[in-house]
N, C-alpha and C positions, 0 to 999 in steps of 0.2 A: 425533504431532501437536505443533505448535510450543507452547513455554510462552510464553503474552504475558504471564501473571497479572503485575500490579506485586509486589514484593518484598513488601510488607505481606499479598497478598492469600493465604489462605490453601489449600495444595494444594487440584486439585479447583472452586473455585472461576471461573468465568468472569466478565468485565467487560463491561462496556457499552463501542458503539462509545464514547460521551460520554468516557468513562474512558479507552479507546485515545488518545483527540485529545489530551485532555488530557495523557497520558504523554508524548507527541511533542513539546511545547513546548518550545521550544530556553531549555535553561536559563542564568540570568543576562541575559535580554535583554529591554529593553524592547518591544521588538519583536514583533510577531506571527508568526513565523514557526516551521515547523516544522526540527524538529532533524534533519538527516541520519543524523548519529550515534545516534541515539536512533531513528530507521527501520529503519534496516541494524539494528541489536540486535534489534529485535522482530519483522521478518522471518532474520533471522539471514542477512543479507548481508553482507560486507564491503563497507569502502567504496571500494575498488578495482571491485568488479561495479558497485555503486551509483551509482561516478562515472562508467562505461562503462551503463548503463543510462541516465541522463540526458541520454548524451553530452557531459561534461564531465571537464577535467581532475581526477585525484585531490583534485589540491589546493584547487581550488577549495571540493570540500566542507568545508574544514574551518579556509580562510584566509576563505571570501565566503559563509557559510551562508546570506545574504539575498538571494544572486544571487537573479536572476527565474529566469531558466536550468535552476535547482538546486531554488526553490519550486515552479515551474510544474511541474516532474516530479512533485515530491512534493505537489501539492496532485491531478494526475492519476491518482496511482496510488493516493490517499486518496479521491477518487470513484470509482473501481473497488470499492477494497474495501468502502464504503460501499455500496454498492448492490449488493454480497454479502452484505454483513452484514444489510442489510434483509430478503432473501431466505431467509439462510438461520436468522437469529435471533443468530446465533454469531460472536464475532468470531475465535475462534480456527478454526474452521470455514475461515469466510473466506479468512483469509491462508493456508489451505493449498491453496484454489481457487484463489489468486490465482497461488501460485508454481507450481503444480504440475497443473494438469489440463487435458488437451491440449482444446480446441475446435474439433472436427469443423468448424466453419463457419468457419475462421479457419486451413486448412490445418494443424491439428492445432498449434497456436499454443498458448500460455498466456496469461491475462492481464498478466502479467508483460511478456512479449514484446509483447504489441499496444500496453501504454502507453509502453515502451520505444519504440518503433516509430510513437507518436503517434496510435495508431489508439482513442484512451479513449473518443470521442464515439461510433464504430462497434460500441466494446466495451458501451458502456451501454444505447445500441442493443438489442444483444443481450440483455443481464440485463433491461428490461422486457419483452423480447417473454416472455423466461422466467417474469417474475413474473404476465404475462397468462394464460400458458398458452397462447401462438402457437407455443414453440418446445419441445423436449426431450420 
């Protein structure tokens, strides 16, 4: 299972999404935007995938971290796992749903792949019907 714990937090230990968001904040900016660099770490992406996930040159992420482009992805795929984490309780939980488990109704897709792919409204779609108990 992926380690998100922040460095302070101690082994064992799980965090709140609150905590997640807040570790993503792009540091030294006044800005509200989320760190690319600091995503890719906590899903343990590169940002070579990450920039090819967004659809965006490499460099971008790391010359225009305010792109919309580069936010829009990352505020996509931060309601994705949002609304795993509501589900499942667990953030860490979560982002192994996110990267890693194929979705029978999404041609055996990943969430990963469907927000990649711009499908996140179709994908949360999905995670209420789950949370109603329509689907799974």
């Amino acid at each position: 299972m992926m380690d998100i714990r922040p460095i302070s937090a101690p082994p064992g230990s799980s965090i709140t999404f609150d905590q997640f968001m807040a570790s993503l904040r792009e540091p030294g900016s006044a800005a509200p935007i989320v760190s690319a660099r600091r995503f890719g770490e906590a899903l343990h992406i590169d940002l070579q995938t990450l920039a090819q996930q967004a659809h965006v040159h490499r460099n971008t992420l790391s010359r225009q971290p305010g792109a919309e482009s580069v936010q829009r992805f990352l505020r996509d795929a931060l309601r994705a796992i949002r609304a795993a984490t509501d589900i499942s309780g667990d953030v860490a939980q979560a982002l192994f749903w996110y990267r890693n488990e194929p979705l029978s109704v999404f041609d055996y897709k990943t969430a990963e792949q469907l927000v990649s792919d711009g499908r996140t409204d179709d994908l949360l779609r999905y995670i209420s019907s789950l949370e109603a108990g329509a689907a799974g």
